[in-house]
VODO-847461 format. One line per field, with one value per atom (N, C-alpha, C): residue number from 1; residue in three letters; atom name; x, y, z. Coordinates in pm, 1 decimal. Example, Ala and Ser with C-alpha at 12.3 -4.5 7.8 and 13.67 -1.06 7.14 Angstrom:
% residues 2
seq <- 1,1,1,2,2,2
type <- ALA,ALA,ALA,SER,SER,SER
atom <- N,CA,C,N,CA,C
c1 <- 1319.0,1230.0,1320.0,1285.0,1367.0,1290.0
c2 <- -569.0,-450.0,-330.0,-225.0,-106.0,3.0
c3 <- 780.0,780.0,780.0,708.0,714.0,787.0
% end
This chain:
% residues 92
seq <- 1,1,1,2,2,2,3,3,3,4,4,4,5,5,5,6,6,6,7,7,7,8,8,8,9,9,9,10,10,10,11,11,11,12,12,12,13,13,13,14,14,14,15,15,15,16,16,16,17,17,17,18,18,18,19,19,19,20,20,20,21,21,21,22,22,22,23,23,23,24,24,24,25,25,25,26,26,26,27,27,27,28,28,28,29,29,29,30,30,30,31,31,31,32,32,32,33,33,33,34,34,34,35,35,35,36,36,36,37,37,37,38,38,38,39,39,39,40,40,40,41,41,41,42,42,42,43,43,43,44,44,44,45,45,45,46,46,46,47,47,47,48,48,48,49,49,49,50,50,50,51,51,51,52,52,52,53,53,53,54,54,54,55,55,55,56,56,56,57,57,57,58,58,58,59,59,59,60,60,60,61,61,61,62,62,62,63,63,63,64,64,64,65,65,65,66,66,66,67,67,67,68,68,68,69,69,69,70,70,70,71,71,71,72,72,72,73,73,73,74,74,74,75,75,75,76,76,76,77,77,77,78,78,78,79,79,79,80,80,80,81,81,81,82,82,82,83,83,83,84,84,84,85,85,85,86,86,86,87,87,87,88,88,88,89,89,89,90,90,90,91,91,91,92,92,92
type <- UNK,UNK,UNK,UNK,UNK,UNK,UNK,UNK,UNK,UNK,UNK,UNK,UNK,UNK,UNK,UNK,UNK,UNK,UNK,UNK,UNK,UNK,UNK,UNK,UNK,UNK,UNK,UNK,UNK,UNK,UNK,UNK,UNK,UNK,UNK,UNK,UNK,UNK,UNK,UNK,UNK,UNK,UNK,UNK,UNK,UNK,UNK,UNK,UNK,UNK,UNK,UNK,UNK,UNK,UNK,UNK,UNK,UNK,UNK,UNK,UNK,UNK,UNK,UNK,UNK,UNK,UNK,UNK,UNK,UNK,UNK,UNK,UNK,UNK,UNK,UNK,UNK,UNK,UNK,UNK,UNK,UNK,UNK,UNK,UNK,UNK,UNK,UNK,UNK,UNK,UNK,UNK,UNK,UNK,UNK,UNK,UNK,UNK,UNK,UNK,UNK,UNK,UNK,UNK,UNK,UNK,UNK,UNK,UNK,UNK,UNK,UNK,UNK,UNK,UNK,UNK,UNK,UNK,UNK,UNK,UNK,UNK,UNK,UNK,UNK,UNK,UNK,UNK,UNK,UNK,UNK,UNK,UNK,UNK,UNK,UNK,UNK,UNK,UNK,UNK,UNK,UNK,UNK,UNK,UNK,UNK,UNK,UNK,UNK,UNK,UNK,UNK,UNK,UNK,UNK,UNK,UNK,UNK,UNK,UNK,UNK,UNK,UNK,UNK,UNK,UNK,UNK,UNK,UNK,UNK,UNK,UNK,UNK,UNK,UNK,UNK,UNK,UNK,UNK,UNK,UNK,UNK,UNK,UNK,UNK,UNK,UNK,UNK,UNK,UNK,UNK,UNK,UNK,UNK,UNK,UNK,UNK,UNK,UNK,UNK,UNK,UNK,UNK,UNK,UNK,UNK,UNK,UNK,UNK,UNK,UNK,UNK,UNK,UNK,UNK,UNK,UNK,UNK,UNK,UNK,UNK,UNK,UNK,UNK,UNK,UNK,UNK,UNK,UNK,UNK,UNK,UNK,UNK,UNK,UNK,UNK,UNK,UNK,UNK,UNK,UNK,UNK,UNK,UNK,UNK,UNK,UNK,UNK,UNK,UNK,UNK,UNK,UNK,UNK,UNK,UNK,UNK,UNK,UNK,UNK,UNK,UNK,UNK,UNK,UNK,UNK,UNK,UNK,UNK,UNK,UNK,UNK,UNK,UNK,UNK,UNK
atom <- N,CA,C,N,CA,C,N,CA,C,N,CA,C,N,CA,C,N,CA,C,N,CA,C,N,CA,C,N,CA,C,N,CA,C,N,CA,C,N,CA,C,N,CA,C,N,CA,C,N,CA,C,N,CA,C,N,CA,C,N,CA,C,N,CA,C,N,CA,C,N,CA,C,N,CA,C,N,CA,C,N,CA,C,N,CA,C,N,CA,C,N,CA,C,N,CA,C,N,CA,C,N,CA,C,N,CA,C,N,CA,C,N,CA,C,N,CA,C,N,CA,C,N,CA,C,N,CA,C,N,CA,C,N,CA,C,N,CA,C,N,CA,C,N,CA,C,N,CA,C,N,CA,C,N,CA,C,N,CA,C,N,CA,C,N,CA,C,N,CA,C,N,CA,C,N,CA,C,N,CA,C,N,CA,C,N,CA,C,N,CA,C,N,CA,C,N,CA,C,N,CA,C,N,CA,C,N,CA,C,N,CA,C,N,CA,C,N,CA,C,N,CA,C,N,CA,C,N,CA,C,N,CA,C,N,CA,C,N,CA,C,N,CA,C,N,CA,C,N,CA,C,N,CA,C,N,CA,C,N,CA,C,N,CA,C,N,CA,C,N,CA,C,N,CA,C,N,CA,C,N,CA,C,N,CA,C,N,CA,C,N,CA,C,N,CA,C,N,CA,C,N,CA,C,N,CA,C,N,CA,C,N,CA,C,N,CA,C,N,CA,C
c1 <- 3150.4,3096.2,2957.1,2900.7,2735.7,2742.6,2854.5,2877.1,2895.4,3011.0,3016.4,2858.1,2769.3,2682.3,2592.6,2569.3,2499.3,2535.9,2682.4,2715.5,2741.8,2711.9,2678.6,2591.1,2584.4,2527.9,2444.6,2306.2,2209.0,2176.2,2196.6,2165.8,2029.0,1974.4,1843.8,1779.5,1709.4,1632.2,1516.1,1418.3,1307.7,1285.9,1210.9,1238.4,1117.0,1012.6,893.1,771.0,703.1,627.6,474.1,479.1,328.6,215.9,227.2,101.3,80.5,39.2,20.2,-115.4,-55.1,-168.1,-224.7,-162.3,-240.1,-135.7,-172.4,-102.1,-150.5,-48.1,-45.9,-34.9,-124.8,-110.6,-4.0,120.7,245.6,333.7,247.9,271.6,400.3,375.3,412.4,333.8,378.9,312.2,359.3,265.3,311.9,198.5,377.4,363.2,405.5,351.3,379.6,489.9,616.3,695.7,782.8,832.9,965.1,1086.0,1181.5,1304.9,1444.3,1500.2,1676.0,1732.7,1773.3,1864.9,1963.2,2071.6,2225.6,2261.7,2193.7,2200.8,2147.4,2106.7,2027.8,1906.3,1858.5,1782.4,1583.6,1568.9,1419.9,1312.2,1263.9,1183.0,1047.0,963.7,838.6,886.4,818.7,840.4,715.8,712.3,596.0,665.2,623.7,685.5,620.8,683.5,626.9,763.7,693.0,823.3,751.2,899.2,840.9,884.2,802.8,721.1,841.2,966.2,1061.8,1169.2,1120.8,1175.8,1292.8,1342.7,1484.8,1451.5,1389.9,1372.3,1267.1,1306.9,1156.1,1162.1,1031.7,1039.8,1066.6,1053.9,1165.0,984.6,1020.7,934.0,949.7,846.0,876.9,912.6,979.4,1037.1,966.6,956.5,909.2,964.1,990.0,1010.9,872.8,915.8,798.8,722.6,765.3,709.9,626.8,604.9,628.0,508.6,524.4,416.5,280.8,338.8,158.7,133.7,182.0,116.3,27.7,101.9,45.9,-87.9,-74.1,-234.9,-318.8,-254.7,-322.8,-482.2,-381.4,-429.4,-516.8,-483.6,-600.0,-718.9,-664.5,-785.5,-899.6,-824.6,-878.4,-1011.7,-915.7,-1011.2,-1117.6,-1080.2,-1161.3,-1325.6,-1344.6,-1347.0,-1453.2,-1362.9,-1454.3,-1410.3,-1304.4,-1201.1,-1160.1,-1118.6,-1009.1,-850.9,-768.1,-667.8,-582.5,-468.2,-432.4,-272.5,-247.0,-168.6,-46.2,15.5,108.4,188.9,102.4,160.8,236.1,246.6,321.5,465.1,488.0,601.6,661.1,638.8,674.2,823.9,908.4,1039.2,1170.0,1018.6,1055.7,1139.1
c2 <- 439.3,494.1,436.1,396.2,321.6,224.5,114.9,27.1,45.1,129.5,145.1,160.6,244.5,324.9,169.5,78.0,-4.5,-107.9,-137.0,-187.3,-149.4,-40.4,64.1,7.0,-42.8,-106.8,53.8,16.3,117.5,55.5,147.7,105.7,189.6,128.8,208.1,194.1,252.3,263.6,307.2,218.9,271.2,304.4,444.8,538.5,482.2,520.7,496.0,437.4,305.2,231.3,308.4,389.5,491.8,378.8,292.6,204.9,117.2,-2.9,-46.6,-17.3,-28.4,21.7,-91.9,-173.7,-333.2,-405.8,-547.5,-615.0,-773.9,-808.3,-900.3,-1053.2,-1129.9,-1311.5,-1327.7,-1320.0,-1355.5,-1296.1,-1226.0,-1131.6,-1031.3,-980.0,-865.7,-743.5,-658.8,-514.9,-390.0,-318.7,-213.0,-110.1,-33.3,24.0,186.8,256.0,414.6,419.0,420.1,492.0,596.0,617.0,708.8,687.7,658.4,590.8,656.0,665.7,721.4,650.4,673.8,596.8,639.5,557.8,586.9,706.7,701.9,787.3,929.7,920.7,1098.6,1086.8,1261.9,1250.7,1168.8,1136.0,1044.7,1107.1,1013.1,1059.0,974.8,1076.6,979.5,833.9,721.6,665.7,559.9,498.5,415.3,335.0,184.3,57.9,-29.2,-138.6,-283.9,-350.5,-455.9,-495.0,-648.6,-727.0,-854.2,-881.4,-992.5,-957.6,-915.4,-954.9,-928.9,-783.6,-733.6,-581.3,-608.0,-729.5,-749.9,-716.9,-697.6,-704.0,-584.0,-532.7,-462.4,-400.6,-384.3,-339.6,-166.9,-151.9,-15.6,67.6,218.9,263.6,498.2,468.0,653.9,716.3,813.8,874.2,1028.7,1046.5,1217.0,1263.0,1400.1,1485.0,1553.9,1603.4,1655.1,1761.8,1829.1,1944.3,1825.2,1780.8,1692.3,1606.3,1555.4,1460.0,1558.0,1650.1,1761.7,1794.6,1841.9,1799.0,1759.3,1643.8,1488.1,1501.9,1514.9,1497.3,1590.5,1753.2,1802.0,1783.4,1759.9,1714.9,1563.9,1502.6,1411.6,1467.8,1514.1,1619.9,1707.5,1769.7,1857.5,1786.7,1694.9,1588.3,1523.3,1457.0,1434.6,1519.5,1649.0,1758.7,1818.4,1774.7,1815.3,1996.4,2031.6,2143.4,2152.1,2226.4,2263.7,2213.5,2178.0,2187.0,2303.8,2305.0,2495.4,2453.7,2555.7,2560.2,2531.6,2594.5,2620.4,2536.4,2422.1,2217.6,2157.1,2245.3,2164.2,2242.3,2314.6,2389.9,2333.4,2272.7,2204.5,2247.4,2206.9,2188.1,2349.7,2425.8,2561.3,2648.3
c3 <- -7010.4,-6887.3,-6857.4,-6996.8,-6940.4,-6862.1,-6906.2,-6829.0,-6680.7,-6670.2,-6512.4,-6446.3,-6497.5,-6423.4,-6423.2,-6476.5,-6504.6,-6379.3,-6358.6,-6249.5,-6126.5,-6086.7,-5945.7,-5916.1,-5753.1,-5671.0,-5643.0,-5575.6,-5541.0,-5361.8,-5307.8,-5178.9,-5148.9,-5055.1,-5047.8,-4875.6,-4796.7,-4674.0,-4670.8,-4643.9,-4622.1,-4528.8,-4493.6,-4388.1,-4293.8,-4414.1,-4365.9,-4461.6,-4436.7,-4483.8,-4460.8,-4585.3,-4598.0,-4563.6,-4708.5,-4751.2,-4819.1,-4812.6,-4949.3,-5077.8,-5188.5,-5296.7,-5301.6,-5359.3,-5427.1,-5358.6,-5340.3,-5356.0,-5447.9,-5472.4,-5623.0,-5571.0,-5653.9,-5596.2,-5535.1,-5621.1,-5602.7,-5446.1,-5380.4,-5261.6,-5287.1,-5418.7,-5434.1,-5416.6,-5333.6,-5323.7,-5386.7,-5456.2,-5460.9,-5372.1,-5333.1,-5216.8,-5212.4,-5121.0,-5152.6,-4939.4,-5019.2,-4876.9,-4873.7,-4784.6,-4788.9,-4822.7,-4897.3,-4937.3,-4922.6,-4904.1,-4886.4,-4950.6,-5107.4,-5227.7,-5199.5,-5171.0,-5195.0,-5091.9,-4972.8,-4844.7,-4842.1,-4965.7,-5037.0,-4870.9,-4895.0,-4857.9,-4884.6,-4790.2,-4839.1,-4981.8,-5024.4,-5126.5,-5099.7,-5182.5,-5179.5,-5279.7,-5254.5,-5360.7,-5380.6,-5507.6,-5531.2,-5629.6,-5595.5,-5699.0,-5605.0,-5690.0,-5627.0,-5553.8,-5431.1,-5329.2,-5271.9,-5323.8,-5299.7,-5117.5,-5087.7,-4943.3,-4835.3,-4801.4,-4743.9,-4781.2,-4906.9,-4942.8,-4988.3,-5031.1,-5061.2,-5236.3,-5265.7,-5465.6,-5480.1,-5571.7,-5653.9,-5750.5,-5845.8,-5942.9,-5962.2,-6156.1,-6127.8,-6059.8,-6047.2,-5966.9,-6001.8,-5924.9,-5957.8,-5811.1,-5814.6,-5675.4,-5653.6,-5606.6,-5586.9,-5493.2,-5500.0,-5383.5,-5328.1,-5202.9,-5133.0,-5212.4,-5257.4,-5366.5,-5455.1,-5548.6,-5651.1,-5599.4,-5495.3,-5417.6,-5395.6,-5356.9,-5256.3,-5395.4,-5542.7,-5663.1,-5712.4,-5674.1,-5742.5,-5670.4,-5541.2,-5410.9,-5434.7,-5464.9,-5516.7,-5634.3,-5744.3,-5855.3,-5851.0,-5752.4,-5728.1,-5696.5,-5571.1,-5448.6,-5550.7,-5653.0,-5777.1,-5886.7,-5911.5,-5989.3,-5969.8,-5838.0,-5731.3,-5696.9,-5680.2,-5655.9,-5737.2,-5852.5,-5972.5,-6041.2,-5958.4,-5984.6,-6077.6,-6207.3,-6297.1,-6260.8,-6345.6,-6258.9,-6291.0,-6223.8,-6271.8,-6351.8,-6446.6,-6512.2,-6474.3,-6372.3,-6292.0,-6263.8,-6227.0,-6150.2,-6279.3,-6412.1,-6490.4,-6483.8,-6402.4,-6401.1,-6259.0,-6177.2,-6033.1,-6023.2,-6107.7,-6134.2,-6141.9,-6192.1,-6222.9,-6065.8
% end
């Protein structure tokens, strides 16, 4: 069964092109957008995408919960705030 899952094609749409973070000599970017894998609904997502979006590296996905988190906990840090216990339970 690994095999199969290994050869499943992944289709993907980018909904919406947030931003780029960096981008790399090679005109690779990594980039923060909205993505629709395999027709799911959109996710946050962040990885790197070589310049035409046809390739990219592997990457992390978030959901909307998951993302205001993440911003949170920047915003916090940032801030100079505690962060609160709670954000490690997101999932809960």
């Amino acid at each position: 069964m690994a095999n199969r899952e290994a050869n499943r094609e992944v289709s993907f749409d980018i909904v919406e092109r947030i931003g780029v973070i960096t981008k790399n000599s090679t005109g690779w970017c990594k980039e923060l957008n909205l993505v629709s894998w395999n027709g799911a609904t959109p996710k946050y997502d962040i990885r790197d995408w070589n310049p035409d979006h046809s390739h990219m590296s592997r990457g992390v996905t978030l959901h909307e919960r998951e993302m205001r988190v993440l911003f949170d906990l920047i915003k916090d840090r940032r801030s100079g705030a505690q962060p609160e216990e709670e954000s490690a339970n997101v999932g809960a």
